[in-house]
C-alpha positions in Angstrom: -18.0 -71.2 32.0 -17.6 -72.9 28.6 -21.1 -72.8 28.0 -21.5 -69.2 29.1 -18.8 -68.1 26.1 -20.9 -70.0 23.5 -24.0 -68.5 24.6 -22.7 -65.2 24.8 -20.6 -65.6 21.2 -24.1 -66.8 19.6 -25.6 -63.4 21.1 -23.1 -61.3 19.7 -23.5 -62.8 16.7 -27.0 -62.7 16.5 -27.0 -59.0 17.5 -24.6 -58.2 15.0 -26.5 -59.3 12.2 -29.9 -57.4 13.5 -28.1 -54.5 13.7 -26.9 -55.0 10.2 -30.5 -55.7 9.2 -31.7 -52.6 10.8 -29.3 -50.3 8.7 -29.6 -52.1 5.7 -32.9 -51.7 5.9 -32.9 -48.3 7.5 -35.2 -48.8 9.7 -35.1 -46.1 12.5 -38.0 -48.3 14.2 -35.0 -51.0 14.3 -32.3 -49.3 14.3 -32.7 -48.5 18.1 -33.7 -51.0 19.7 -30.6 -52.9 18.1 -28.3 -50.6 19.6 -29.7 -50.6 22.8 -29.8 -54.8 22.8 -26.5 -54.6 21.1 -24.8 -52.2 23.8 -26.6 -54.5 26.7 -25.1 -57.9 24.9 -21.9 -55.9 24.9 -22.1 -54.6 29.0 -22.8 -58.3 29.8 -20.3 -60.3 27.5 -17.1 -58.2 27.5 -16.2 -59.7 30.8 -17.0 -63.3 30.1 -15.0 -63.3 26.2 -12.0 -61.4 27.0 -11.7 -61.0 30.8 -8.6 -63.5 30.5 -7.1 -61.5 27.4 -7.6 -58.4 29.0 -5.4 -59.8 32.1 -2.8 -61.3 29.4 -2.2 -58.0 27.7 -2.2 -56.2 31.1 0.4 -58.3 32.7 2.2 -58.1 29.4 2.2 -54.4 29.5 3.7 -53.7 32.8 6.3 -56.2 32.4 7.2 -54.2 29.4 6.8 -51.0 31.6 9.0 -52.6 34.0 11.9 -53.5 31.8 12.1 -50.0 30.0 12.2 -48.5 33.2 15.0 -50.8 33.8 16.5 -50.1 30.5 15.9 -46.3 31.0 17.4 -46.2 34.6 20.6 -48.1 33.4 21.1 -46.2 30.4 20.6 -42.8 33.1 22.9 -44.2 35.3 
């Protein structure tokens, strides 16, 4: 899994700075086929980066959802 993260960081990185070629350049030619690669890298890597953050902040949030419906039921009560 480790090495899956790294390869997919070095991806993002690498399709970051061809997309920032491309409009430096303005190349339309570039351009998309950069986008394209770049949405693909993005499809495929989202889950493997920040699948575990995701779940962090999601947990986090209904606990918060929980407590101020707590909060809201004492305070109606």
């Amino acid at each position: 899994m480790k090495r899956r993260k790294i390869i997919y960081s070095a991806l993002v990185f690498l399709v970051t700075v061809l997309v920032a070629i491309a409009l430096i350049m303005r190349s339309t030619i570039l351009c998309i086929p950069s986008g394209i690669l770049a949405l693909m890298v993005y499809f495929n890597a989202y889950p493997v980066l920040f699948k575990e953050l995701d779940d962090e902040r999601l947990a986090r949030a209904k606990k918060r959802s929980a407590e101020y419906a707590a909060n809201r039921e004492r305070r109606n009560s």
